[in-house]
N, C-alpha and C positions, 0 to 999 in steps of 0.2 A: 566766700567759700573757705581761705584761709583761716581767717578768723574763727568759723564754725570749728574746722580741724580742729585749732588750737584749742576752742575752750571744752570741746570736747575728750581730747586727748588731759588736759589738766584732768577732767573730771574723773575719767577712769584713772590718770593716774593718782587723785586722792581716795578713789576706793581702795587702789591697788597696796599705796601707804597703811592705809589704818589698816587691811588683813595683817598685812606682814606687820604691823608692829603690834598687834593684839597674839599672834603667833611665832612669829619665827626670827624678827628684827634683834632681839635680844641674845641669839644664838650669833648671829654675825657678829654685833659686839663681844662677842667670846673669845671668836679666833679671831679678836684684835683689828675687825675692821672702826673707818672714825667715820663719822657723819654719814659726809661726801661719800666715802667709800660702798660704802651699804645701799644707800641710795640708788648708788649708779652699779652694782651690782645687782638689784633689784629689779630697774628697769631694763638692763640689758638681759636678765634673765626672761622676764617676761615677754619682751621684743623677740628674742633669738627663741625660744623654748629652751632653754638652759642656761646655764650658771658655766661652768664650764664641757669640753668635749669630748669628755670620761661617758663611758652608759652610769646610769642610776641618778643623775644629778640634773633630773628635768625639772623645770620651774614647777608643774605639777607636783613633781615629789617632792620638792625644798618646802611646800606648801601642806603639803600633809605628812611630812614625816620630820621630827623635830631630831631623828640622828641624822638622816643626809647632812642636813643644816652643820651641825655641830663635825662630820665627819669631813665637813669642806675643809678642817684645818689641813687637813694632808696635803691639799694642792692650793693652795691657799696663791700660790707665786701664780699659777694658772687661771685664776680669775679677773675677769675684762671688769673692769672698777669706773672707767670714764665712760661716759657716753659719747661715740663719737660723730660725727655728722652722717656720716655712711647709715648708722645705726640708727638717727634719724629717719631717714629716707628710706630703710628700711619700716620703717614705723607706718610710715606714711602709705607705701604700696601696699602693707596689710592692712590699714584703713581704709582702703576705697569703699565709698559707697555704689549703689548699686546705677545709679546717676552716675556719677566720675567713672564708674566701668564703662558704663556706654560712652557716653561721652569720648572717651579715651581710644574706644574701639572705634567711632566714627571717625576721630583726628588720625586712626592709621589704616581704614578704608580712602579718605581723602588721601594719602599721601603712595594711596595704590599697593600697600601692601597685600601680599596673596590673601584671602581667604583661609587657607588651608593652614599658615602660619598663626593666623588669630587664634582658631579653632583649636590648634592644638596646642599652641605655647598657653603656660599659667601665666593668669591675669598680673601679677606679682613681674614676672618678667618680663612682660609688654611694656608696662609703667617702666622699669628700670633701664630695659632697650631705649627708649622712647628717649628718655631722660636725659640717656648720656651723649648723645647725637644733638637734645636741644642743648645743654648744658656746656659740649665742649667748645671752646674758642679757638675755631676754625683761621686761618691765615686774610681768609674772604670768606663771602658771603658763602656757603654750601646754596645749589638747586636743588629745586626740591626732588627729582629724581635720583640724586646724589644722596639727600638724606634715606630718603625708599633702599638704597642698596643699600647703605649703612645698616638698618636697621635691619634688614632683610641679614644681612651679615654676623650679627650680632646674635640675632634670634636662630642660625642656622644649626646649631649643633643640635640635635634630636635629644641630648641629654637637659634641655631646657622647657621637654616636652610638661604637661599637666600629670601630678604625681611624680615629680621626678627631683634633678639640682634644682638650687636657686644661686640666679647669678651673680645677687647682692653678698652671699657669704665669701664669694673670690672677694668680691669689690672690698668685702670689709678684712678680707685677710689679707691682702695687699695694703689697704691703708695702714695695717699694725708697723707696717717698714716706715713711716713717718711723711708717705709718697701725700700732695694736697690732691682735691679732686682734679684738675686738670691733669695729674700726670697718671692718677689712674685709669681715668678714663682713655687718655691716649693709650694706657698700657691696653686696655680691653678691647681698644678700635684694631689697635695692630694685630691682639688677639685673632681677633674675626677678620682680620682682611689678611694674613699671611699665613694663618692655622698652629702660630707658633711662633714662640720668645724668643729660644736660645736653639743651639745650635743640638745637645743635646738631646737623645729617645726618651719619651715618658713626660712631657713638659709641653704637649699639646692643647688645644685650647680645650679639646674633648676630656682630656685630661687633670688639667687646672679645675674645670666646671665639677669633676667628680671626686676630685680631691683638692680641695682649696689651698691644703696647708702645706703641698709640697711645693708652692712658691716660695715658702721660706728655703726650700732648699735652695732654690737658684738664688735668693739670697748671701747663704751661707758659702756658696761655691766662686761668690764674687762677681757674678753672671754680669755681664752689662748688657741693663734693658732698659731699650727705646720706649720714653713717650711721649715720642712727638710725633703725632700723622704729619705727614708731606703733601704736599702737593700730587708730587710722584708716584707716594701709597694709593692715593685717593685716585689717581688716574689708572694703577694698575684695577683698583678694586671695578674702577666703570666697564675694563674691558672682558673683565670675566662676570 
């Protein structure tokens, strides 16, 4: 199935090459991107739908309009150039097939998740819930009724409803701090089992989901944030 992914994902990503370099690749080398750079400002545009988090600079537009392109030199310092593993994985949950949806819907009726949470969380954020509970390196083993709260926790903010946030854009604006996946995912567990970072109004988890980039500010304000789940977290989260 992996492998499918992969030669999949190659495939579209050599259609996606030859548009932009019959169109619009030549405009990037303008305002001074190299290779690499272009590349990976390419794919991340396409991934994310944009290029950077300005309006008018959707991947759509950078695609039919050769001034966007060329007017990207203005923010040029604002363009995500690397491809990073988050952005990966982001790749991945908007490739599901229709198989891997079900599939994935089944692995979180087995694990007794509501009904109601399936139903109304985007497919996109089920995968990325799911993920980071199989993903993080627990102290022991998690039960599986443990992982069902986890995820149940994860998935509870209403802002992660169908049409709405998506969870992966926090995850990838936290990883721009240099944090590896263990410690962001502790960061998103704590998230959802304490409703909040720092100490701080406005830096709630409801809040981070609808504005990703004002984690930079607790950044910028020197905040010290936990990611490590406990033991302790994890026994608070069983009794609520």
């Amino acid at each position: 199935m992996l492998l499918v992914f992969l030669l999949s994902c190659y495939f579209h990503l050599c259609c996606l090459l030859l548009f932009f370099r019959l169109f619009q690749i030549k405009n990037l080398y303008q305002i001074g991107q190299k290779k690499q750079e272009v590349y990976g400002t390419i794919i991340n545009s396409a991934i994310n739908g944009t290029a950077i988090k300005r309006a008018g600079y959707s991947y759509s537009k950078l695609i039919s309009s050769e001034n966007a392109t060329i007017e990207l030199q203005k923010y040029k310092n604002e363009i995500e150039t690397s491809v990073s593993k988050m952005t990966i994985k982001s790749a991945r949950a908007n490739a599901l097939t229709k198989e891997e949806s079900l599939l994935l819907i089944k692995s979180l009726q087995e694990l007794n998740i509501p009904q109601e949470i399936i139903e109304n969380k985007n497919i996109k954020n089920l995968y990325i819930a799911k993920d980071i509970v199989d993903s993080y390196k627990f102290d022991r083993d998690i039960l599986r009724d443990e992982k069902s709260i986890l995820i149940c926790s994860i998935l509870s903010s209403s802002r992660l409803n169908k049409g709405k946030s998506s969870l992966i854009s926090l995850i990838q604006e936290i990883e721009k701090t240099g944090l590896k996946e263990q410690e962001i995912y502790g960061i998103i567990l704590n998230l959802a089992i304490n409703g909040s970072i720092a100490k701080q109004k406005g830096y709630g988890y409801a809040e981070l989901i609808q504005k990703p980039e004002k984690f930079q500010e607790l950044i910028e304000q020197n905040t010290k944030i936990e990611t490590n789940v406990t033991e302790e977290k994890a026994a608070q989260e069983r009794r609520i």
